[in-house]
PAVEXBA-680578 format. One record per residue: residue in three letters; x, y, z of N, C-alpha, C in turn. Coordinates in nm, 2 decimals. Layout:
code: ALA | n.X: X | n.Y: Y | n.Z: Z | ca.X: X | ca.Y: Y | ca.Z: Z | c.X: X | c.Y: Y | c.Z: Z
...
# end
This chain:
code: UNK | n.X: 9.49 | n.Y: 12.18 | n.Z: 7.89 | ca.X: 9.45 | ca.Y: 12.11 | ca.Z: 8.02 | c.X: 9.55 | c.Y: 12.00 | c.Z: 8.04
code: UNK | n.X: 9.61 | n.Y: 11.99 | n.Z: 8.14 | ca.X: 9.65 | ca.Y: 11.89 | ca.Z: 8.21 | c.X: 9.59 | c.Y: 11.74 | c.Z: 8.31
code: UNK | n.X: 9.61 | n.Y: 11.67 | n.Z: 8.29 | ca.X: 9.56 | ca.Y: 11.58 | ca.Z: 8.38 | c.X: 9.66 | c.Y: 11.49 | c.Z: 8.42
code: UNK | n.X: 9.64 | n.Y: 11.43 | n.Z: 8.55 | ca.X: 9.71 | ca.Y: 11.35 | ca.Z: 8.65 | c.X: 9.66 | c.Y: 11.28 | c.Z: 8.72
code: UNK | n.X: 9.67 | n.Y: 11.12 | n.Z: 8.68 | ca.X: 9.63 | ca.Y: 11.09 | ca.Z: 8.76 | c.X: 9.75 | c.Y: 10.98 | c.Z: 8.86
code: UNK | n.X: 9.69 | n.Y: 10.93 | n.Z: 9.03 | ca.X: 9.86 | ca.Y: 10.90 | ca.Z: 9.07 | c.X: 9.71 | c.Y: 10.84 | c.Z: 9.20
code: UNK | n.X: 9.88 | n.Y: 10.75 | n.Z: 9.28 | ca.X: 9.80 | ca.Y: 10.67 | ca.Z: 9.38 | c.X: 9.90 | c.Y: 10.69 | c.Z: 9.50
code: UNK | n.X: 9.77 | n.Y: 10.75 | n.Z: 9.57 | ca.X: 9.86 | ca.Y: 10.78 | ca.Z: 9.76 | c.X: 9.84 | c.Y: 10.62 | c.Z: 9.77
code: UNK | n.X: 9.98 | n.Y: 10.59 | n.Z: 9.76 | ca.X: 10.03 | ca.Y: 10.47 | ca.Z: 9.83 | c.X: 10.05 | c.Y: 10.47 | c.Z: 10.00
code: UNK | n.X: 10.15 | n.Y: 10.38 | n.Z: 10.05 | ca.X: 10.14 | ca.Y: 10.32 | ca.Z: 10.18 | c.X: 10.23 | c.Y: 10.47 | c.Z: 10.29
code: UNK | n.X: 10.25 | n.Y: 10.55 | n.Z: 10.25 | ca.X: 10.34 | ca.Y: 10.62 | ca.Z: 10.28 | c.X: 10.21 | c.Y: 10.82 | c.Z: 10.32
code: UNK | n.X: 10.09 | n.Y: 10.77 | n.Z: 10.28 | ca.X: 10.00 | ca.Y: 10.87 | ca.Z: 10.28 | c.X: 10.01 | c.Y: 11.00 | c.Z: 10.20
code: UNK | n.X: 10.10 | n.Y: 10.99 | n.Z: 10.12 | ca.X: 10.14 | ca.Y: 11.15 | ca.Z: 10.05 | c.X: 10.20 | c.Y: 11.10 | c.Z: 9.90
code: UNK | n.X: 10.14 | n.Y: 11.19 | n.Z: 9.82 | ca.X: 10.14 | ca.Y: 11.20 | ca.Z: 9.66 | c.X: 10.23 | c.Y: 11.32 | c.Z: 9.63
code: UNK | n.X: 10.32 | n.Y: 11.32 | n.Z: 9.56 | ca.X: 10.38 | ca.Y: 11.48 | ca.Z: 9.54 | c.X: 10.34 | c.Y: 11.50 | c.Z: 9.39
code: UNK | n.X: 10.24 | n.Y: 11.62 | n.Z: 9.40 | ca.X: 10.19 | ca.Y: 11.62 | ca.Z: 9.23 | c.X: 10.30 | c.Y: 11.66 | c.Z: 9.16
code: UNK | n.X: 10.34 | n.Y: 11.79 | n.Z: 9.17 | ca.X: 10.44 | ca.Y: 11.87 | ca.Z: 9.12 | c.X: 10.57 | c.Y: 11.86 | c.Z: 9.17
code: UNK | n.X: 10.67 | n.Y: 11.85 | n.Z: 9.05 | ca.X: 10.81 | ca.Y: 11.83 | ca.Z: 9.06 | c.X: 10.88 | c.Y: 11.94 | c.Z: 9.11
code: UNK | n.X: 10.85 | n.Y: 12.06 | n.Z: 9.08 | ca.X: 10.88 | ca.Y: 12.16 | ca.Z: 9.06 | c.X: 10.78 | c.Y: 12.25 | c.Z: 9.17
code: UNK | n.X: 10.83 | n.Y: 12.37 | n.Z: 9.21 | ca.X: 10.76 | ca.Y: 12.46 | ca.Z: 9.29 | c.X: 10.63 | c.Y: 12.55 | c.Z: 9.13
code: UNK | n.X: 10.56 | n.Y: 12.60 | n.Z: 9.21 | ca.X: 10.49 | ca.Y: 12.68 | ca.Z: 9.11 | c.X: 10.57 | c.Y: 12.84 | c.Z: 9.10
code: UNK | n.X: 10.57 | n.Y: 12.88 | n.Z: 8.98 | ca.X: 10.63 | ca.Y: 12.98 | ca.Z: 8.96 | c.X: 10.55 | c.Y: 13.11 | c.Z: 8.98
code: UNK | n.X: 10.57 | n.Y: 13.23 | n.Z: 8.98 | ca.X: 10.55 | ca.Y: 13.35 | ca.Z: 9.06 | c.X: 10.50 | c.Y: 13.41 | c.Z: 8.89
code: UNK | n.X: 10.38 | n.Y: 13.49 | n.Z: 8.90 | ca.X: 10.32 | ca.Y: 13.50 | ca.Z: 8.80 | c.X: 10.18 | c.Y: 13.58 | c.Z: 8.84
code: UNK | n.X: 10.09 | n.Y: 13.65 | n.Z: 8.76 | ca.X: 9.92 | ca.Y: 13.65 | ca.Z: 8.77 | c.X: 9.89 | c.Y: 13.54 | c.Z: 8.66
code: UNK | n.X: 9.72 | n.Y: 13.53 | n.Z: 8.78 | ca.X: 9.63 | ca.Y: 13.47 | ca.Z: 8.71 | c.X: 9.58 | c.Y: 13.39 | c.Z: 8.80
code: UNK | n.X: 9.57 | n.Y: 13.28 | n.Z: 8.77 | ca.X: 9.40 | ca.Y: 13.18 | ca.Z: 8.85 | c.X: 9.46 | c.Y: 13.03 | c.Z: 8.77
code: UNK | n.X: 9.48 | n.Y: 12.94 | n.Z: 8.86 | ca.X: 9.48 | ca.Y: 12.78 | ca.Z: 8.80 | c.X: 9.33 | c.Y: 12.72 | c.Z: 8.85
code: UNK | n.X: 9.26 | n.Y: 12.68 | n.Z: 8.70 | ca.X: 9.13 | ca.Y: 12.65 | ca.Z: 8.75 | c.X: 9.18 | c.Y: 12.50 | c.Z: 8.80
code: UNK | n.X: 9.11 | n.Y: 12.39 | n.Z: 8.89 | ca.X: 9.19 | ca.Y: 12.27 | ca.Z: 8.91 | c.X: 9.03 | c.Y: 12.23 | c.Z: 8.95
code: UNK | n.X: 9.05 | n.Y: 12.09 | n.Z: 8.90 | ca.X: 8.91 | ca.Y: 11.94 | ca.Z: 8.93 | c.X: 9.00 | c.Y: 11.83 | c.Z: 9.01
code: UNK | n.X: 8.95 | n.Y: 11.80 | n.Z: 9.12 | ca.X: 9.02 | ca.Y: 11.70 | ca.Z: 9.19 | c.X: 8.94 | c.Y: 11.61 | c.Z: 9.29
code: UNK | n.X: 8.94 | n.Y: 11.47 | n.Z: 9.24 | ca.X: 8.84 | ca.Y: 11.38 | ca.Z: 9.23 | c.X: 8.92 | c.Y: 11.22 | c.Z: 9.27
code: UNK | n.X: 8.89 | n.Y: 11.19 | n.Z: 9.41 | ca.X: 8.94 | ca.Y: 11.09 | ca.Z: 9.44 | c.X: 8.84 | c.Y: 10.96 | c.Z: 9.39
code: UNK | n.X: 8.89 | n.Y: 10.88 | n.Z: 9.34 | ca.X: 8.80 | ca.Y: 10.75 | ca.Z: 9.25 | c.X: 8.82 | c.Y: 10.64 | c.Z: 9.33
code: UNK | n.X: 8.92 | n.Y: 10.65 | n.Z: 9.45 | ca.X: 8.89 | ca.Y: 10.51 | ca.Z: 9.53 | c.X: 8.72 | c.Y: 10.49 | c.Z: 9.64
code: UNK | n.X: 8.69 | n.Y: 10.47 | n.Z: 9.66 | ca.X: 8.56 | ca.Y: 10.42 | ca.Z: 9.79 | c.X: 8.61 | c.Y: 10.33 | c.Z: 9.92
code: UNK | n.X: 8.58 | n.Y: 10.48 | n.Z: 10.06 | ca.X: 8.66 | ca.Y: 10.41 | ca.Z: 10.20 | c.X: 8.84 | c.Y: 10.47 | c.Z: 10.18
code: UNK | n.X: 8.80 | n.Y: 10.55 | n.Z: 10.10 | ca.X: 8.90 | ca.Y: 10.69 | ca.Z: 10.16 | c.X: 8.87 | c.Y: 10.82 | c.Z: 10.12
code: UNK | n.X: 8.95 | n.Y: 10.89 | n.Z: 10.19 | ca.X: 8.92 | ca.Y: 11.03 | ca.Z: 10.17 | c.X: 9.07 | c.Y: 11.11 | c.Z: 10.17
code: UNK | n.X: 9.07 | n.Y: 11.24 | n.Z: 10.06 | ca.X: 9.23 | ca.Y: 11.24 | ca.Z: 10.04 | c.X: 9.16 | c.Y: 11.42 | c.Z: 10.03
code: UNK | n.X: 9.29 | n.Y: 11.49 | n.Z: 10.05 | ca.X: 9.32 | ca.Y: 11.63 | ca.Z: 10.01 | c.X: 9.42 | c.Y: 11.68 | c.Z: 9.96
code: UNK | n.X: 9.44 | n.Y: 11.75 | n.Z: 9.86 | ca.X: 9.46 | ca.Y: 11.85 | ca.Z: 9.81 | c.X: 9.56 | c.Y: 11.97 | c.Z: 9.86
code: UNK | n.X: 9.64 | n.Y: 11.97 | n.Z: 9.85 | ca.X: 9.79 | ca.Y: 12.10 | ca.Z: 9.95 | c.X: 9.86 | c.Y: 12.13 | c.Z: 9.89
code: UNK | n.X: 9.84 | n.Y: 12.30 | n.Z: 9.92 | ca.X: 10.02 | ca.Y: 12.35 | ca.Z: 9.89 | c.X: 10.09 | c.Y: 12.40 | c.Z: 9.94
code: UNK | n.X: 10.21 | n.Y: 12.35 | n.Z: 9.99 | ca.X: 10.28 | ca.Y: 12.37 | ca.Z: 10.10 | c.X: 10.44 | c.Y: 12.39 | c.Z: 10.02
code: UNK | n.X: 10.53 | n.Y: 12.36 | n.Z: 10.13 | ca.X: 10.63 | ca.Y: 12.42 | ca.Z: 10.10 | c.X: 10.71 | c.Y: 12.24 | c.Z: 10.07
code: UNK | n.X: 10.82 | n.Y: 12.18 | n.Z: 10.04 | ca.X: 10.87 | ca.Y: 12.05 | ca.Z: 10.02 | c.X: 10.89 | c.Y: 12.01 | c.Z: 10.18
code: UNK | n.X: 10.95 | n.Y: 12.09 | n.Z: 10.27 | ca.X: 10.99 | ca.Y: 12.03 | ca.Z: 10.37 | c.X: 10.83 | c.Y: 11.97 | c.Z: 10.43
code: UNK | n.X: 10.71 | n.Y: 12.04 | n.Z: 10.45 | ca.X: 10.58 | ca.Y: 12.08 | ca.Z: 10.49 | c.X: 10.55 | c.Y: 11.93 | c.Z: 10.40
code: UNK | n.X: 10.55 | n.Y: 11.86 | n.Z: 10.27 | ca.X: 10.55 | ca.Y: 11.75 | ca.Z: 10.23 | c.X: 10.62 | c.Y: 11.62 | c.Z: 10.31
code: UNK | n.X: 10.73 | n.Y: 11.63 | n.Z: 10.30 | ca.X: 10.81 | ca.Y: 11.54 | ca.Z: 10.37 | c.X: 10.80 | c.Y: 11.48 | c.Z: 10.51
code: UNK | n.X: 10.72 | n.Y: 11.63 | n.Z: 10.61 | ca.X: 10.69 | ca.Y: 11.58 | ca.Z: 10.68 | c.X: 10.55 | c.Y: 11.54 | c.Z: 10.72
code: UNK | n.X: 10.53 | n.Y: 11.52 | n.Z: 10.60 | ca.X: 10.30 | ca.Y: 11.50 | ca.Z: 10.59 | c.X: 10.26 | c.Y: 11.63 | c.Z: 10.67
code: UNK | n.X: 10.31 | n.Y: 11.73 | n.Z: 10.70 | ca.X: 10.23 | ca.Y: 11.92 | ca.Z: 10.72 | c.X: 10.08 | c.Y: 11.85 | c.Z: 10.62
code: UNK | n.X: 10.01 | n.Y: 11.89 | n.Z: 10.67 | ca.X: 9.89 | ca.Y: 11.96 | ca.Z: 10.57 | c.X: 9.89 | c.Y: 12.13 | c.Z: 10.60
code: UNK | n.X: 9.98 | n.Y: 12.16 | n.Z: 10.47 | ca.X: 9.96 | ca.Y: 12.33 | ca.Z: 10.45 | c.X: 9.83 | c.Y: 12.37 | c.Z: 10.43
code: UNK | n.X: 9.87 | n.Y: 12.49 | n.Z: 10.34 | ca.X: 9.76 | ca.Y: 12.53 | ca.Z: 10.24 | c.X: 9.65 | c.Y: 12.43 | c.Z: 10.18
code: UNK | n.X: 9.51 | n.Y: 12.41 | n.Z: 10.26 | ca.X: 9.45 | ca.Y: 12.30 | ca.Z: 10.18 | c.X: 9.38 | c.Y: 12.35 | c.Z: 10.06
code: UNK | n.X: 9.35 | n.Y: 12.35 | n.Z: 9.96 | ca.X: 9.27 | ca.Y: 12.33 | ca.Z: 9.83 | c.X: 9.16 | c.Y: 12.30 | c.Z: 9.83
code: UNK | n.X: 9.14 | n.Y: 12.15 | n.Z: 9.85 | ca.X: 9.04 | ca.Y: 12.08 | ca.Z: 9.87 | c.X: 9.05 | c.Y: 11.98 | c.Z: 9.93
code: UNK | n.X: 8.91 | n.Y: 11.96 | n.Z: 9.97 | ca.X: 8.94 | ca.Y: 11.78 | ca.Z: 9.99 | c.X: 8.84 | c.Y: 11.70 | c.Z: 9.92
code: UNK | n.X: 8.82 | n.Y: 11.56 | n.Z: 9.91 | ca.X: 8.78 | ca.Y: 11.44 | ca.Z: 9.85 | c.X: 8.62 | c.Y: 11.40 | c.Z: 9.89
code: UNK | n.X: 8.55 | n.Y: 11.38 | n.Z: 9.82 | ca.X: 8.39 | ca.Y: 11.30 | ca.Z: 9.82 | c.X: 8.48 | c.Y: 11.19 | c.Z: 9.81
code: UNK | n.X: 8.35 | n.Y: 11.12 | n.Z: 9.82 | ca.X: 8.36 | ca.Y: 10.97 | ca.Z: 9.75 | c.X: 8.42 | c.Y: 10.96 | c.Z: 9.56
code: UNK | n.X: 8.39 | n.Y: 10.84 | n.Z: 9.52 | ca.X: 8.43 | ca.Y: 10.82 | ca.Z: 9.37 | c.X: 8.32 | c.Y: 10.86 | c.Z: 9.31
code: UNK | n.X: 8.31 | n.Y: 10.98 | n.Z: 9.22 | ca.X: 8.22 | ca.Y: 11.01 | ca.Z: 9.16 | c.X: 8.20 | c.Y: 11.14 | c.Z: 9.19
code: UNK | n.X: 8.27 | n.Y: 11.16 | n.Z: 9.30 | ca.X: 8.24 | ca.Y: 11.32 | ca.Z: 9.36 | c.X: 8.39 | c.Y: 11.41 | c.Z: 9.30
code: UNK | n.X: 8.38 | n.Y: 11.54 | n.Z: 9.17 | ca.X: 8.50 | ca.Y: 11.63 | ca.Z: 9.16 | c.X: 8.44 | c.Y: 11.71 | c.Z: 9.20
code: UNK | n.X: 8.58 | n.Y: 11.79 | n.Z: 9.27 | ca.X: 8.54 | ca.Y: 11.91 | ca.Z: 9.34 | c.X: 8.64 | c.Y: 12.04 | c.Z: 9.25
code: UNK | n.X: 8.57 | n.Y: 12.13 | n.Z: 9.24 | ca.X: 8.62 | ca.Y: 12.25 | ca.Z: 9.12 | c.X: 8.70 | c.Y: 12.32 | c.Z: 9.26
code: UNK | n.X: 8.84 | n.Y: 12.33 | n.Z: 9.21 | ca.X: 8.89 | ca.Y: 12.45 | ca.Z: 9.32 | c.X: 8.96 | c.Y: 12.57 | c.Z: 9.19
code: UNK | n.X: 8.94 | n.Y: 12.69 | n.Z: 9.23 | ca.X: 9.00 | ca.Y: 12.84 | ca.Z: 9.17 | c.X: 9.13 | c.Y: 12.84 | c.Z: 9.27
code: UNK | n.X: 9.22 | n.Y: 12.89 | n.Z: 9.26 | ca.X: 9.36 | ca.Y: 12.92 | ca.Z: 9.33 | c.X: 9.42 | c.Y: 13.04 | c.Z: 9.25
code: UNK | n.X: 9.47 | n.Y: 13.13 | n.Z: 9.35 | ca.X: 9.53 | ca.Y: 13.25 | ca.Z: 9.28 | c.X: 9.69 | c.Y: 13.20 | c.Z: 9.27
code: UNK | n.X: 9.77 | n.Y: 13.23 | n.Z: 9.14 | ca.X: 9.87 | ca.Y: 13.21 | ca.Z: 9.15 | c.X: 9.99 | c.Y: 13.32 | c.Z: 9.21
code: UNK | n.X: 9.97 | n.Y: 13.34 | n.Z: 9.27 | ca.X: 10.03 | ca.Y: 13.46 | ca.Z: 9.38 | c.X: 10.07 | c.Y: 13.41 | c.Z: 9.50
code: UNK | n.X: 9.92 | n.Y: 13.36 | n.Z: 9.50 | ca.X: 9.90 | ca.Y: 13.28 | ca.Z: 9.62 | c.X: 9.97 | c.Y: 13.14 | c.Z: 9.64
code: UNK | n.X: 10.03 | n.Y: 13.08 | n.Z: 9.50 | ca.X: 10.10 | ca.Y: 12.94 | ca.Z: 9.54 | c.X: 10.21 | c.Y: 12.94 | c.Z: 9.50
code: UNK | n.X: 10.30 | n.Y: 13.06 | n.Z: 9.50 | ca.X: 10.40 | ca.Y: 13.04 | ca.Z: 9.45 | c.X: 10.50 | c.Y: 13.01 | c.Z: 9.51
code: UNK | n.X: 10.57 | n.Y: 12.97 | n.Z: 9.47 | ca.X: 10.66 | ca.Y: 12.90 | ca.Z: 9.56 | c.X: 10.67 | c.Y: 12.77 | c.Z: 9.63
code: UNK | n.X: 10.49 | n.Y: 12.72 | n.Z: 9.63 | ca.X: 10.48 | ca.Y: 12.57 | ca.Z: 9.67 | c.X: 10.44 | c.Y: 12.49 | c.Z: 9.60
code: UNK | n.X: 10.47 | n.Y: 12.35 | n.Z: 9.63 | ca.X: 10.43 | ca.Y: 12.21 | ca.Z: 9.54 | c.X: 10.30 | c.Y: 12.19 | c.Z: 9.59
code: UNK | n.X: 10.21 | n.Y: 12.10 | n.Z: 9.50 | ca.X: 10.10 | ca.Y: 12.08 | ca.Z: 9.48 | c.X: 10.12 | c.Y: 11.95 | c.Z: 9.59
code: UNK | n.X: 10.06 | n.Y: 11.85 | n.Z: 9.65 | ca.X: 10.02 | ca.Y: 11.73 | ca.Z: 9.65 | c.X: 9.93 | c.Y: 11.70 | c.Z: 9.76
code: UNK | n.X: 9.86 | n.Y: 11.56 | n.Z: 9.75 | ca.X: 9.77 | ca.Y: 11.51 | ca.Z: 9.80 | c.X: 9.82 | c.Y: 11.44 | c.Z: 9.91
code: UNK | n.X: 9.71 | n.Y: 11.40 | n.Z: 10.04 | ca.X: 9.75 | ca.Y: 11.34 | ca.Z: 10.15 | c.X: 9.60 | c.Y: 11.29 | c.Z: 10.13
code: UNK | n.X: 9.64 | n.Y: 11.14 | n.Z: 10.19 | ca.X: 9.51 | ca.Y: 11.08 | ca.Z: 10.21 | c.X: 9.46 | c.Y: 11.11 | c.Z: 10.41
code: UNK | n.X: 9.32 | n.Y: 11.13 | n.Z: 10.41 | ca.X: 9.31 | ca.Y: 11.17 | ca.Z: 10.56 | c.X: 9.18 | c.Y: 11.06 | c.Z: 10.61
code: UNK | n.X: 9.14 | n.Y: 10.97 | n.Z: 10.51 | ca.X: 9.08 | ca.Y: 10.85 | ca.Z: 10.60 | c.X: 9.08 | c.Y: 10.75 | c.Z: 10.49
code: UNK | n.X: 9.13 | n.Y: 10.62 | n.Z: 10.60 | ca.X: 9.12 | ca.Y: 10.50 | ca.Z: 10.49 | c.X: 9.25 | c.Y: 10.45 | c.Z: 10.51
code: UNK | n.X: 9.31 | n.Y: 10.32 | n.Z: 10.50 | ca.X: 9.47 | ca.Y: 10.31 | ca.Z: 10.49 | c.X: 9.50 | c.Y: 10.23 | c.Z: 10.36
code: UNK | n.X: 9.38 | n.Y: 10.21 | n.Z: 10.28 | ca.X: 9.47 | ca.Y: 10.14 | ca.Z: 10.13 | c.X: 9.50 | c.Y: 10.26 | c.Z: 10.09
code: UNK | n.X: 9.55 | n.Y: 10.20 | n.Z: 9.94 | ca.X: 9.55 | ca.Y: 10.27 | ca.Z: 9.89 | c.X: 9.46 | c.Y: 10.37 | c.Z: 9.79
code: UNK | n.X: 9.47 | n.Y: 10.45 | n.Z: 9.74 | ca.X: 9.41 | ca.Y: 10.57 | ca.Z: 9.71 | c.X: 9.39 | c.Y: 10.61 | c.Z: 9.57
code: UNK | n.X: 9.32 | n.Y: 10.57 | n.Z: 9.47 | ca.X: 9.39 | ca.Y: 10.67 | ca.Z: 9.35 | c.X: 9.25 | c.Y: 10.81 | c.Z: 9.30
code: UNK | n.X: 9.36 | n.Y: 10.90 | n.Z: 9.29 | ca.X: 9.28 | ca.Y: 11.03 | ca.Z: 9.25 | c.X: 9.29 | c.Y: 11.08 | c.Z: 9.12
code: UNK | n.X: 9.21 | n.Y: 11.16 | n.Z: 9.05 | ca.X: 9.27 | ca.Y: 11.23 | ca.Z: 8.96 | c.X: 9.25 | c.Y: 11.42 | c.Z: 8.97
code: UNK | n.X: 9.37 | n.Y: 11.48 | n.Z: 8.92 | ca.X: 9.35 | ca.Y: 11.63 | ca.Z: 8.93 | c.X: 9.38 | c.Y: 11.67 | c.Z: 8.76
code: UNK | n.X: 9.29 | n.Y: 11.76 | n.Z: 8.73 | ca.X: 9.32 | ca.Y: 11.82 | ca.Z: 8.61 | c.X: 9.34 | c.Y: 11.98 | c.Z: 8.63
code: UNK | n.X: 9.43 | n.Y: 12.06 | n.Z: 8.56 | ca.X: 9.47 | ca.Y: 12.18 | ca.Z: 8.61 | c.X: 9.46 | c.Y: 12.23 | c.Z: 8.44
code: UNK | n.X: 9.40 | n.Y: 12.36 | n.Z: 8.47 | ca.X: 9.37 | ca.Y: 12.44 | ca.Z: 8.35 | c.X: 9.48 | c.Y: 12.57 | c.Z: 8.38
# end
């Protein structure tokens, strides 16, 4: 298991993944759980340009409050090729979330 945790700062966007996801079968099980209160953030996988310009692609999930994870299943077929990251969509501090990926 992996875990991450990271803070959508002033700029609204988190880039989880350095790297694109590679092309493969199977299933990334993922928990993703925003811990700030008086924002709300989601979860995308889009393409880098689709980041850069804050796109919300492919959404995953999105955020409860702090205390709320939400379990997302994703086919890896289905994300290949795109980066993972977060966009905050209410609130303007800052944000911190954590995602763990099985």
């Amino acid at each position: 298991m992996l875990k991450v945790t990271g803070t959508v700062g002033a700029s609204g966007k988190y880039l989880v993944s350095g790297s694109a996801i590679c092309h493969g079968h199977g299933c990334l099980k993922m928990v993703f759980e925003n811990k700030t209160s008086g924002t709300n953030l989601s979860l995308h996988a889009g393409l880098i340009s689709e980041f850069n310009s804050g796109a919300q692609a492919l959404r995953l999930s999105d955020s409860g409050g702090p205390g709320f994870a939400f379990l997302v299943f994703a086919d890896v077929q289905t994300l290949a090729g795109k980066f993972l990251y977060v966009m905050r969509d209410v609130g303007t501090g800052d944000a911190v979330f954590e995602l763990q990926v099985e």
